[in-house]
FIKE-643176 format. One record per residue: residue in one letter; z, x, y of N, C-alpha, C, O in turn. Coordinates in steps of 0.2 Angstrom, whole numbers, plus 5000, padded with zeros to 4 digits. Layout:
# FIKE-643176
aZXYZXYZXYZXY...
END
This chain:
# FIKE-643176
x489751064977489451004973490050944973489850894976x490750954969491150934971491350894977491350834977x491450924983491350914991490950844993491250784994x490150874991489550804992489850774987490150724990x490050764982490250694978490850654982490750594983x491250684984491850664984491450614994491450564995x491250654997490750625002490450575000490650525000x489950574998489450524996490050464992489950404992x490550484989490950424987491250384991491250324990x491550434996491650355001491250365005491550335010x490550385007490250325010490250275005490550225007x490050275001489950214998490550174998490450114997x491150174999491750124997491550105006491350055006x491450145011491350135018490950075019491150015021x490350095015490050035017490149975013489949915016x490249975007490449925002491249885006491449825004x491549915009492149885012491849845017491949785016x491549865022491149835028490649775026490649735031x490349765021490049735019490449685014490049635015x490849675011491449625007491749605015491549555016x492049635019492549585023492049575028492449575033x491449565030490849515033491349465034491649465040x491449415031491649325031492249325032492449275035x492649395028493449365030493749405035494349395037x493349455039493849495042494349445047494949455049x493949405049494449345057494749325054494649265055x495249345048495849295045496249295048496749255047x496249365055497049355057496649405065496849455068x496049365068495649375072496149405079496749375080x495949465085496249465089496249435094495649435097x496849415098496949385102496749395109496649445106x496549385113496449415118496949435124497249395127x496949485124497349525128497949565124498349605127x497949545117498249585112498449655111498049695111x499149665112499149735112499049765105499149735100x498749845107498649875100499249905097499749935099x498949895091499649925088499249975082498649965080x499750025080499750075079499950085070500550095067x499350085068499550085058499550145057499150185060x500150175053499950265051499850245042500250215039x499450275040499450275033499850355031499850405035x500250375027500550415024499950405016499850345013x499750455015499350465006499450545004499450595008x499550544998499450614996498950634990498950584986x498650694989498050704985498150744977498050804975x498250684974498550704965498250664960498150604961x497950704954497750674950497850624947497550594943x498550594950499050534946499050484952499450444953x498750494957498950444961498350414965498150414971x497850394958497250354959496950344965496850294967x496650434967496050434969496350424978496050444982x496850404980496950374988496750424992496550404997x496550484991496350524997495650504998495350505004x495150474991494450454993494550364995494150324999x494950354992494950264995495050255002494650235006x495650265004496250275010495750275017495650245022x495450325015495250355022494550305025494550295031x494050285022493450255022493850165022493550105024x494450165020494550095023494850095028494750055033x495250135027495450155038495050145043495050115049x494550185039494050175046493650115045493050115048x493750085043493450015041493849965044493549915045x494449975045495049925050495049955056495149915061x494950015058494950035066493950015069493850015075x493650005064492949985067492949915067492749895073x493249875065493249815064493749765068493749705069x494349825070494749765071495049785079495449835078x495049775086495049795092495849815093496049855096x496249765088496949765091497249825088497649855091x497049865082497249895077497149985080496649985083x497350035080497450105079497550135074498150125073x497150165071497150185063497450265065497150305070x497950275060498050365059498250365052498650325049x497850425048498050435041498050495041497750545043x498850495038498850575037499050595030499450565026x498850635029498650665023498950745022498750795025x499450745019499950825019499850865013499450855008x500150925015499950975008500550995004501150985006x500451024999501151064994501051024989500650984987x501651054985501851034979502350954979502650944984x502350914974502850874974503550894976503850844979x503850964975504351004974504651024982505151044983x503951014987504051034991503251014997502751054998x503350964998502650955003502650925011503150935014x502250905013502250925021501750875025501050875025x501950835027501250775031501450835038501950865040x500650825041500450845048500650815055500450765055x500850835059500950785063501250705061500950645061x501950725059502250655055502750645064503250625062x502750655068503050655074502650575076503050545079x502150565076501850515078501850455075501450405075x502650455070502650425068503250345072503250285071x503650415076504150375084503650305086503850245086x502950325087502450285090502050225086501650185089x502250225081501950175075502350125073502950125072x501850075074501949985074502049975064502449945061x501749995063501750005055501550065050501050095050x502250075046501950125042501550095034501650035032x501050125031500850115026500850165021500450215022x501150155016501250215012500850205004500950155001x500450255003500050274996500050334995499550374996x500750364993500850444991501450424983501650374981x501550484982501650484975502350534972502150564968x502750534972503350584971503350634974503050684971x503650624982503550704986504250694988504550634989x504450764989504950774993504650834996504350884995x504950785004505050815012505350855015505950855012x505250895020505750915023506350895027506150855032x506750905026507350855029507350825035507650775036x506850855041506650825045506250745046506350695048x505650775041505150725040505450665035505250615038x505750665031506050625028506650595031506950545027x506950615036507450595041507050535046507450485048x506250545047505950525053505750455050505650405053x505850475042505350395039505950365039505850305038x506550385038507050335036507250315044507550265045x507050345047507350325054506750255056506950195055x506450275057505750225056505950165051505950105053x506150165047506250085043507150055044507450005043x507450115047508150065050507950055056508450035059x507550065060507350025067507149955067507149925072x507049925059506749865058506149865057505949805057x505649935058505049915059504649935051504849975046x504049865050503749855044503449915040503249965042x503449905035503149925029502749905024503149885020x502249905023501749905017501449975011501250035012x501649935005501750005000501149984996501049924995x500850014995500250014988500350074983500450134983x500350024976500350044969500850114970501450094971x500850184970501250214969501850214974502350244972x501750184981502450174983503150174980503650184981x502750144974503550114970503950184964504350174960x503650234966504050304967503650354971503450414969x503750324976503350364983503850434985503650454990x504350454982504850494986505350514980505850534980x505050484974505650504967505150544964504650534961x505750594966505350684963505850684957506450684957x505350684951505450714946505650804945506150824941x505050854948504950914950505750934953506250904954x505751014954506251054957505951054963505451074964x506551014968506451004975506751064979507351074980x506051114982506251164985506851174992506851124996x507151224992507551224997507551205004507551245009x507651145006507551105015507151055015506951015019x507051035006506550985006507050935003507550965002x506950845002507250825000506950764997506550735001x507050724992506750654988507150594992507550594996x507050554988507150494992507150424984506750384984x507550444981507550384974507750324978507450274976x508050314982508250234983507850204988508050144990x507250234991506650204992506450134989506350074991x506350154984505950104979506450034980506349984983x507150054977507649974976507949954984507949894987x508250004987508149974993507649965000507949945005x507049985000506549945002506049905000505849855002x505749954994505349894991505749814989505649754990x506249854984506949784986506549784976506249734974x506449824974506149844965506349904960506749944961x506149904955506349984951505649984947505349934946x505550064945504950064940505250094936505550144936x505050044932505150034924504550054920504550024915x504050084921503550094918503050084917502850114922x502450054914501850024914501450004908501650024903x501049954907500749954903500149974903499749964907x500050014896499150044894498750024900498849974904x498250054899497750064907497350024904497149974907x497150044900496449994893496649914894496249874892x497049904896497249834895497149784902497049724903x497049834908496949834914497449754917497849734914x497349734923497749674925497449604926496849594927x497849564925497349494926497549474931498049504932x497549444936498049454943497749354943497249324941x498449324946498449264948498949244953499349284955x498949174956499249184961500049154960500049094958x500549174960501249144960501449044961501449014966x501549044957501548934960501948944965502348994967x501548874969501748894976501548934981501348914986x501448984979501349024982500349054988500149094992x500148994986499448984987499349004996498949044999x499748945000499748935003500049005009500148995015x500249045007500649105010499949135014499349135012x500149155021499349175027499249245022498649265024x499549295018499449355015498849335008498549385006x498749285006498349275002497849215006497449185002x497649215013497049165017496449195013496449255010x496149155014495249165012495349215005494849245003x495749225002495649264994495449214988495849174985x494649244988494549194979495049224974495049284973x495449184972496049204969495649174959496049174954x494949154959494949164952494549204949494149234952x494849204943494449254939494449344942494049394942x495249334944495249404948495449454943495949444940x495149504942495249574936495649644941495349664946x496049664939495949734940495849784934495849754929x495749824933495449914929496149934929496349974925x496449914931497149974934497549944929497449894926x498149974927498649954921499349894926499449894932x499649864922500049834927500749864927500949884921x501049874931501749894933502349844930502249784929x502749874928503349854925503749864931503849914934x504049804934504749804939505049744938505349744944x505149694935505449644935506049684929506049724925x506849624933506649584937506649624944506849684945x506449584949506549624958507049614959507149554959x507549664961508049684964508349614970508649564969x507949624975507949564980507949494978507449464980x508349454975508449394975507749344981507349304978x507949354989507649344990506849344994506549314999x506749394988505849414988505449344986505649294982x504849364991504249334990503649334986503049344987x503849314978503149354974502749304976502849244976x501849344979501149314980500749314973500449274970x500949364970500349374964500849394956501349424956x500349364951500849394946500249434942499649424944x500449494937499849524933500149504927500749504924x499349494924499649504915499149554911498549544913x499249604907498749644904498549604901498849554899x497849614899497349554895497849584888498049644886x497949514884498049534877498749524876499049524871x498949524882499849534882500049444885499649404888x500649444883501149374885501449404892501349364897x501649454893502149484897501749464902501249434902x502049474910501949424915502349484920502949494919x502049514925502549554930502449534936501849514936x502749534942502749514949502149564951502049614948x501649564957501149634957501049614965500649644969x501349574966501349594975501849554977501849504974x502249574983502949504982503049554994502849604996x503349494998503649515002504549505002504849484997x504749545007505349555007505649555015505349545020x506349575015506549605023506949645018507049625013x507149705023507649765021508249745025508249705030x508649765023509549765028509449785035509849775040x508749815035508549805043508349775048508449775054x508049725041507549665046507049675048506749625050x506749725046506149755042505749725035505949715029x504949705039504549675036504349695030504249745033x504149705023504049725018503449685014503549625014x502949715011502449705009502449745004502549795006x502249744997501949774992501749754986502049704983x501049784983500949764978500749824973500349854974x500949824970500649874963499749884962499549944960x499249844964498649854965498449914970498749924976x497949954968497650004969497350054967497350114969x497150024960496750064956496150084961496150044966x495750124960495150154963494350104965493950094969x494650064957493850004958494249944961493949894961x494849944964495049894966494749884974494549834976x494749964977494549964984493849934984493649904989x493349924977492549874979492749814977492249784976x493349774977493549694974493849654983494349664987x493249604983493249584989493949574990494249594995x494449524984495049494985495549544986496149534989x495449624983496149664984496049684992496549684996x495349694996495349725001495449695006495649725012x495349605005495749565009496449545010496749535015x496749555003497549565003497749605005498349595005x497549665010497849735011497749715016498249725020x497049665022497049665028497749625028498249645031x497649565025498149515026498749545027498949535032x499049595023499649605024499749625030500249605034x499249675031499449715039499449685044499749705049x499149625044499149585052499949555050500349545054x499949525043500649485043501149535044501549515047x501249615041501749645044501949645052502449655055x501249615055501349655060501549595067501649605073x501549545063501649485068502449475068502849485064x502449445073503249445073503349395070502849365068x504049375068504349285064504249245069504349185069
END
C-alpha cells in the first residue's frame, strides 16, 4: 500500500510539473545544434530531508522529456548517515553538472574523493535546501567512510545556523536589484509562499555572492538570504537556495527557479 501511495504521488508531481512549466519551459530554449550535457542529481531517502526521493525523481524526468539539450541521471544511494553509498557515482567523471539534495552522509573515501574532484575541475553546482549540510555527519562515521563539514562554507560559500519553526513557513521575495538576474526570468515573484521553514545562514560567507531571493517567516522581522549565486576558488559556478519543501515541487515559481538555475549553471560566462 505504502509502495502505490508513494507511486501515485509522483505521478502526480509528474504531471503537475509538466503541466506548470507549459509557458515557461523556453526560458532558456535549445539551441540548435546544442550539445547535450549531462545533469547528475545526488538525493538520499530520510525522514529529515523532505521527501527528495518522491520529488527529485518525477522532476527529472520532467527536464529530460522536455528539454533536448539536457541528460538526466539521479542517483539515489543506500546505508546509514554513518556510512552510505551512491551507485554508480563513477559517471560522475562525465557530468556537465552535479545537483545535490542529500542530507548528512558520509562516503566512502573514494566517492567523496570523486565529488571533490568534480568541483575543483571548475565544474558547477546546484544545492537545494539540505545541501547546506549535505555531508556534515553528525552520526559515527563508519570505518573508509568520511563527511565533508566544509562543503557548506567553502562551496555553498554559507554556514547553517539553524531554522526557524516550520508553522511559520517562508514568504519568499525578490533581492533589490536583483529582478532582472536570467535565474529569476519568467518567475511571478508575487505573493510567493512557501510551507517550508526558512534557513538561518546569514551572514554568507562569500562577500562576493549573488542573493536572488530573500525569506521572511510570516510573523517575524527577521529576513535571511534563500537563494544566492556564487564561484568557488575553482571558478566553479554555484547556485543554491534553501527552498524545497515538498509542496514546493507544485509551486509553478520554485520549479522555474530550479530550471533557471540549471541552464544558467550550465552556460558558460
Amino acid at each position: 500500500m505504502k509502495t502505490t501511495l508513494h507511486l501515485l504521488t509522483s505521478l502526480y508531481i509528474f504531471c503537475l510539473l509538466f503541466s506548470t512549466t507549459t509557458l515557461h519551459a523556453e526560458a532558456f530554449p535549445p539551441e540548435k545544434g546544442f550539445e547535450q550535457k549531462h545533469v547528475v542529481f545526488l538525493i538520499s531517502e530520510d525522514p529529515l530531508n523532505y521527501e527528495a526521493h518522491l520529488t527529485v525523481p518525477p522532476f527529472a524526468e520532467m527536464l529530460d522529456e522536455k528539454y533536448e539539450n539536457l541528460k538526466i541521471t539521479v542517483l539515489k544511494g543506500e546505508g546509514t548517515h554513518g556510512a552510505y553509498r551512491f551507485p554508480n557515482l563513477e559517471i560522475l567523471k562525465e557530468a556537465d553538472l552535479l545537483v545535490v539534495f542529500c542530507r548528512r552522509l558520509a562516503l566512502p573515501f573514494d566517492q567523496m574523493t570523486s565529488i571533490k574532484n568534480y568541483l575543483r575541475s571548475g565544474k558547477p553546482l546546484v544545492g537545494l535546501r539540505t545541501a547546506n549540510h549535505g555531508f556534515s555527519v553528525r552520526d559515527e562515521v563508519e570505518p573508509g567512510f568520511e563527511g565533508w563539514w566544509g562543503f557548506v562554507p567553502d562551496i555553498l560559500g554559507c554556514e547553517n545556523n539553524g531554522y526557524f519553526p516550520e508553522k511559520l513557513g517562508t514568504i519568499v521575495t525578490a533581492f533589490p536589484d536583483a529582478e532582472g538576474h536570467p535565474i529569476l526570468a519568467d518567475i511571478d515573484l508575487k505573493n510567493w509562499k512557501s510551507k517550508g521553514q526558512v534557513y538561518k545562514v546569514k551572514p554568507i560567507i562569500d562577500p562576493n555572492a549573488v542573493v536572488l531571493l530573500n525569506g521572511k517567516p510570516r510573523g517575524k522581522s527577521d529576513i535571511e538570504p534563500i537563494a544566492w549565486t556564487r564561484n568557488t576558488a575553482y571558478g566553479g559556478k554555484v547556485f543554491y537556495t534553501s527552498l524545497g519543501y515538498p509542496t514546493d515541487f507544485k509551486q509553478a515559481p520554485f520549479i522555474q527557479l530550479v530550471i533557471n538555475s540549471i541552464h544558467w549553471a550550465l552556460e558558460k560566462e
